[in-house]
C-alpha positions in Angstrom: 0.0 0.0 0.0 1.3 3.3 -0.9 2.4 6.0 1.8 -0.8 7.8 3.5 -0.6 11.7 2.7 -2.4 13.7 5.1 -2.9 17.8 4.2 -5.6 18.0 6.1 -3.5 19.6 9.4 -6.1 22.3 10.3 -8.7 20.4 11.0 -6.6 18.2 13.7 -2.9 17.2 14.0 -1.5 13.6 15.1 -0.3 13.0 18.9 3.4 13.4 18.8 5.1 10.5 20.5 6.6 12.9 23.1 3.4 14.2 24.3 1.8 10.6 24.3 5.0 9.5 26.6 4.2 12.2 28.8 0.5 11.5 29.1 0.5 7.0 29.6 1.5 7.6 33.0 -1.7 9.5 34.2 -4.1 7.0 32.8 -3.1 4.2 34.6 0.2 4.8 37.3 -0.9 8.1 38.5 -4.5 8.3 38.0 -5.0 10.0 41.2 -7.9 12.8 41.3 -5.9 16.1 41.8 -8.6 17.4 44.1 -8.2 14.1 46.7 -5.6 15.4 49.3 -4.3 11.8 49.0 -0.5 11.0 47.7 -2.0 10.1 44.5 -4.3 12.9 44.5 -1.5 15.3 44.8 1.2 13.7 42.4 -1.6 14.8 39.9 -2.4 17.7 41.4 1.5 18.6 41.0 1.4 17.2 37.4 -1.6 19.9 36.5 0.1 23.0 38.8 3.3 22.1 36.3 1.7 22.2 33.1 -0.6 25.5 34.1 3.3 26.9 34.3 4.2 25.9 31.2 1.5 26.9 29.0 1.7 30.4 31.7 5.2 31.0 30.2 4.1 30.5 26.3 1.3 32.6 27.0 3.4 35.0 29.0 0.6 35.5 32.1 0.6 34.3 35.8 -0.4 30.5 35.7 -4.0 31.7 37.8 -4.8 33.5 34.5 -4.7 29.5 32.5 -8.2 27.8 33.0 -8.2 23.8 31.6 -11.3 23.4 29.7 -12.1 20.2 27.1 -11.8 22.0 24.4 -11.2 25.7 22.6 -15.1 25.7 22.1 -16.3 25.5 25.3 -13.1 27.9 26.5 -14.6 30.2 23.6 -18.4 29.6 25.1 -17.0 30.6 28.5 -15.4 33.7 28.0 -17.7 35.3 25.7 -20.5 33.9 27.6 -19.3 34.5 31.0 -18.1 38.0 30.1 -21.9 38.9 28.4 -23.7 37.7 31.6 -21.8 40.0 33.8 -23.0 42.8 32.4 -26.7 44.5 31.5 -27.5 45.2 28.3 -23.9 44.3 26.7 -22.5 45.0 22.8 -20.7 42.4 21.5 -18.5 43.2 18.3 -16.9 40.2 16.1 -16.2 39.2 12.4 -17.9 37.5 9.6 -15.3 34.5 9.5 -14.8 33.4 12.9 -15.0 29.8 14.1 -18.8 29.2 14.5 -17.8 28.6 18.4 -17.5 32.4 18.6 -19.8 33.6 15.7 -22.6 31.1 16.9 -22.6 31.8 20.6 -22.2 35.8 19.9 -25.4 35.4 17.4 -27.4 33.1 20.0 -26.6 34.8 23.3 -29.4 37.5 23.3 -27.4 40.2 23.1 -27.0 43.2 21.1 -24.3 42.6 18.2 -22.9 43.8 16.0 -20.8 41.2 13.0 -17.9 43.0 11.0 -17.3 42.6 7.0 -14.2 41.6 5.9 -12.5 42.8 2.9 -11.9 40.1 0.0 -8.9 38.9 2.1 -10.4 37.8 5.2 -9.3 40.8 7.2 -11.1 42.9 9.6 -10.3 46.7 9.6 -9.4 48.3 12.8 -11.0 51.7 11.5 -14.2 49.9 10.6 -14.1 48.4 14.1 -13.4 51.4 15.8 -17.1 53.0 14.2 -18.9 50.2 15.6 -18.3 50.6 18.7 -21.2 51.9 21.1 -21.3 52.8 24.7 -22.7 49.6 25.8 -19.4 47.9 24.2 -18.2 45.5 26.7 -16.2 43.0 24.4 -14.7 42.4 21.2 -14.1 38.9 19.7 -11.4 38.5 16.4 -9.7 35.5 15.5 -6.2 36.0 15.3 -5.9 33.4 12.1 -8.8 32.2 10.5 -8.7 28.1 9.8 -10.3 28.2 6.2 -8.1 30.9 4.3 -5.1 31.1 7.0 -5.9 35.0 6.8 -3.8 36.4 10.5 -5.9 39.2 11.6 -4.1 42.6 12.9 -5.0 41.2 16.4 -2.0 43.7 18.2 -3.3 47.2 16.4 -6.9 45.8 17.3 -5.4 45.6 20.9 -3.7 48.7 20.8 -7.0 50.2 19.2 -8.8 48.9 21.8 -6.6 50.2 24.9 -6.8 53.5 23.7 -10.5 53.3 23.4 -11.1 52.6 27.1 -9.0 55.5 28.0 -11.9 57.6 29.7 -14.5 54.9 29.6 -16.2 53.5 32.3 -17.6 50.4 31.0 -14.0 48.8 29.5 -13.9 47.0 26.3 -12.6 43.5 27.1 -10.4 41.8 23.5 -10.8 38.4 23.2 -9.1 36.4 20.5 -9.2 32.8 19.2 -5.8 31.4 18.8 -6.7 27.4 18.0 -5.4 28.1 14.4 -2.4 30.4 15.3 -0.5 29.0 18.3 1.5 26.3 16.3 3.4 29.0 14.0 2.5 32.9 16.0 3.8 34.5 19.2 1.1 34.6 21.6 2.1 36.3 24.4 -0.5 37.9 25.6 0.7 41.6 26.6 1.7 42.2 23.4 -0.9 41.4 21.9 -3.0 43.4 23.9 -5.7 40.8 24.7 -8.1 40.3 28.0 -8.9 36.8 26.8 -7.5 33.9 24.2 -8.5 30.1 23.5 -5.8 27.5 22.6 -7.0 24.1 21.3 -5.1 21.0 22.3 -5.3 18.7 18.8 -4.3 21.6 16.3 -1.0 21.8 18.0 0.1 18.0 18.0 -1.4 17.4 21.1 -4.7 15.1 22.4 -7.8 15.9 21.5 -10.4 16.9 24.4 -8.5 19.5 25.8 -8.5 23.3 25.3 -6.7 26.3 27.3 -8.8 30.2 28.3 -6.2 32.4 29.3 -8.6 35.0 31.6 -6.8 38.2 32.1 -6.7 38.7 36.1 -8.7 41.7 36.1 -12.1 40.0 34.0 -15.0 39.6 35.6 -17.1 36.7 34.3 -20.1 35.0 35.6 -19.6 31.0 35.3 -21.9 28.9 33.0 -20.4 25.5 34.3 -21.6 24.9 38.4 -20.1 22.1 40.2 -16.8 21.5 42.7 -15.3 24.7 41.9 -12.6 23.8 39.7 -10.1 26.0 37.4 -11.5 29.5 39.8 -15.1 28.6 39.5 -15.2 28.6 36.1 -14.7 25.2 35.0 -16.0 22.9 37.3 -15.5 19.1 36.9 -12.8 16.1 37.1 -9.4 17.2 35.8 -8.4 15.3 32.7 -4.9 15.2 33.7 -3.3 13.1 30.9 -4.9 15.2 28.4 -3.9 18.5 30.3 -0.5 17.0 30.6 -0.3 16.2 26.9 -1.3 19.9 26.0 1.5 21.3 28.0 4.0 19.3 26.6 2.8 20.0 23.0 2.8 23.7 23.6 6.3 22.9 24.9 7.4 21.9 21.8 6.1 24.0 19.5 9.5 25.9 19.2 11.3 23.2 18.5 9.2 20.9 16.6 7.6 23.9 14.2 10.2 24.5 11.2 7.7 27.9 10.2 9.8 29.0 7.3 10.3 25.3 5.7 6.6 25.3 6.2 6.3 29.1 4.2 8.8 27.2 1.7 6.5 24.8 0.8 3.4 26.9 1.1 4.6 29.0 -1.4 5.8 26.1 -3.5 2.1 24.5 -3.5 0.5 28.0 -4.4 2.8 28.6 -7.2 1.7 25.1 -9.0 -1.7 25.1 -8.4 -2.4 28.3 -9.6 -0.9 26.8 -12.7 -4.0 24.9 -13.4 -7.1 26.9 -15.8 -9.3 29.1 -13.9 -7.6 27.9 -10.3 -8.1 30.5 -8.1 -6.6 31.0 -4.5 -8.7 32.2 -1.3 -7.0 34.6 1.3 -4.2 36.5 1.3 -0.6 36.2 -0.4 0.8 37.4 2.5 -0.1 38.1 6.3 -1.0 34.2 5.8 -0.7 31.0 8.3 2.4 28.8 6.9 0.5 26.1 6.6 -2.7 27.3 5.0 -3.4 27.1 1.3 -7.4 27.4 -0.2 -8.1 27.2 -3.6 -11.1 27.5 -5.8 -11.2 25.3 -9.1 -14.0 26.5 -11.7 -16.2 23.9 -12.9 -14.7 21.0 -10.1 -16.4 20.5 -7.2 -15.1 20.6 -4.0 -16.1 17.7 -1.8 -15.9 15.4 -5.4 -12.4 16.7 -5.2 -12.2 15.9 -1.5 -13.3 12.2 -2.2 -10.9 11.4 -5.4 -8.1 12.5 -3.6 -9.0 10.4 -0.8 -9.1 7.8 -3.2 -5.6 8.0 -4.0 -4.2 7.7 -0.1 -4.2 12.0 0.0 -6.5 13.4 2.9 -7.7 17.4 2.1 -10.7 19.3 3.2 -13.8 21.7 1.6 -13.2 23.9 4.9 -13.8 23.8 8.7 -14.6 19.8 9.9 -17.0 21.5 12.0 -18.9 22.3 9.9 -18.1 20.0 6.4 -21.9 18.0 7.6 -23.9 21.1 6.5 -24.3 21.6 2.9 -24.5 25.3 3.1 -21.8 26.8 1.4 -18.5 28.5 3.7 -19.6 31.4 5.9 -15.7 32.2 5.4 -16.0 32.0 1.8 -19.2 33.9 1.5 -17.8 36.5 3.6 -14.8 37.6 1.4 -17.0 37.6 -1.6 -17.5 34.2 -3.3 -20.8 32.9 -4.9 -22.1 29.7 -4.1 -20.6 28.1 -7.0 -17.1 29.2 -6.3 -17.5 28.4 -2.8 -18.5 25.5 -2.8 -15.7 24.3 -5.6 -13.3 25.4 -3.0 -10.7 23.2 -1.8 -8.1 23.2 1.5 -4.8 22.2 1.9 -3.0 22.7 4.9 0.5 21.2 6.0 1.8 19.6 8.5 5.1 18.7 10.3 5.9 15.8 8.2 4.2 17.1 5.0 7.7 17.1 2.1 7.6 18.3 -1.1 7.5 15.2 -2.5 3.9 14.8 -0.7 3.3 17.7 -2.5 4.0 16.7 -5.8 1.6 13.3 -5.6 -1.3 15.4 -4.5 -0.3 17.7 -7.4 -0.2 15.2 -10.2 -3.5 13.6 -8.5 -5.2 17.2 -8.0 -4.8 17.9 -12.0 -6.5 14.4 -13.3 -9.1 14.7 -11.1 -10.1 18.7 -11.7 -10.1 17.6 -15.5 -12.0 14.8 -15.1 -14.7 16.7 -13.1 -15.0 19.6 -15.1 -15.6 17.0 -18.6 -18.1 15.4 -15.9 -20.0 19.3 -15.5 -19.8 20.1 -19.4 -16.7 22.5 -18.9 
């Protein structure tokens, strides 16, 4: 059987073997729960109070500002959430292509709202943000890399845009940014980006799935939506899942060393060069200001989840878009959003890399991508 070729990194990422080492242990040696005052109760407990450092000093905040949740979801629901219940009559301000865990819970918490348009990039204008904002502002949600079109959002001149803003207000605009897509290949220290609140997702950065981080500035004030023992500050109650919050420290830990960004760019570039060679290819998102590992394509007259299931044919794994939402067949919110008809939208087609992707990987899923475009658009008439 040939060699398996996965491109299909942004919708989740293998376990590397480091972070799995680290994690056996707590499943069956140390399984103690780290809220029993027991010896194996704390040699968990020490096990969590170790990785809340670690991912502290990636983040660049005071380990009681990390809150272990199961996933960046749910660390999304309870931030935006939590912030919007602590408040009467709250604004919320986001974009048109976040992660339907921050467009869908902004859109259903019965709040006032207000969704920013992109420009035919994917990016959100700091000016055009700036207009929207009312005096019952209380938070501001922008992904700081979107996972369809790999567009990274000016997340530190929304920050600094933001701070300035409050100067003189009362009611303070909290900035909370989604970083699920962004932490494998962007700094995300958090003072300099300027944000009160950002999710992290275990299984995009090599680590388990089931696991997500909230960093929660110290000076937010949020009302819970979880209610139980009183774990991670109140906010998270329930069982620590210590292997799998032990497995996302050490894949955060090795995200410097194990993330080669520029042979990543290398072969980004490489893969949007040839494509683009094909008739009527097109390319969503930006040239530049792009994730390293993000390519999105549109091919005229081939559609996209055909494309998807050839490929898979062949041994090669892609994706139309978000795997949260591939089940609908509405077209991309993402795509719609920078512009794109139905048609084109749905004849869209993602590619993202990975650690072990090579440029030879590249060229199989190129020779592959070009039979099977043909032979769908003699299939539609084109």
């Amino acid at each position: 059987m040939s060699k398996k070729i996965y491109l299909d990194n942004a919708s989740t990422t293998p376990v590397e073997k480091e972070v799995l080492k680290e994690m056996i242990p707590y499943f069956s040696e140390k399984f103690g729960n780290p809220s029993s005052i027991h010896g194996l109760g704390q040699e968990a407990k020490v096990a969590i109070d170790k990785s809340r450092k670690k991912i502290a000093n990636f983040l660049g905040c005071d380990s009681e500002e990390v809150i272990f949740t199961g996933s960046a979801t749910e660390a999304n629901n309870i931030f935006i959430r939590g912030v919007l219940g602590s408040f009467e009559n709250p604004h919320v301000i986001t974009s048109a292509i976040e992660h339907d865990a921050v467009l869908k819970t902004v859109k259903k918490s019965g709040v006032d709202y207000t969704v920013l348009k992109v420009d035919e990039d994917g990016f959100v204008n700091p000016e055009d943000l700036k207009k929207k904002i009312k005096k019952e502002t209380v938070l501001v949600s922008v992904m700081y890399a979107n996972n369809e079109i790999g567009t990274i959002e000016p997340i530190k001149r929304i920050g600094e845009m933001i701070e300035k803003e409050n100067e003189g207000r009362d009611r303070k605009i909290l900035f909370h940014t989604d970083a699920a897509q962004a932490a494998g290949y962007l700094s995300c220290n958090v003072d300099e980006l300027g944000v009160d609140g950002l999710t992290l997702s275990g299984h995009k950065i090599y680590g388990p799935k089931g696991v997500g981080v909230l960093y929660k500035g110290s000076s937010v004030n949020m009302r819970p939506i979880i209610y139980g023992g009183g774990q991670e500050e109140g906010l998270r109650s329930g069982t620590y899942n210590t292997p799998l919050i032990v497995g996302m420290a050490k894949a955060v830990e090795l995200i410097k060393e194990k993330n080669k960004k520029e042979k990543t760019e290398e072969l980004r570039d490489y893969l949007i060069r040839e494509v683009l060679k094909i008739k009527d290819a097109s390319l969503n998102g930006p040239k530049k200001s792009r994730l390293p590992n993000n390519t999105n394509f549109s091919f005229q007259g081939a559609e996209g989840e055909s494309l998807v299931m050839i490929l898979d044919q062949e041994g090669i794994s892609t994706s139309t878009g978000s795997a949260c939402s591939s089940k609908t067949l509405e077209p991309s919110h993402v795509l719609k959003a920078i512009g794109l008809k139905d048609l084109q939208a749905h004849s869209s087609l993602r590619v993202s890399l990975g650690r072990k992707t090579t440029k030879k990987d590249l060229d199989k899923f190129l020779a592959v991508l070009k039979e099977a475009v043909e032979r769908l658009r003699k299939i539609s008439g084109r």
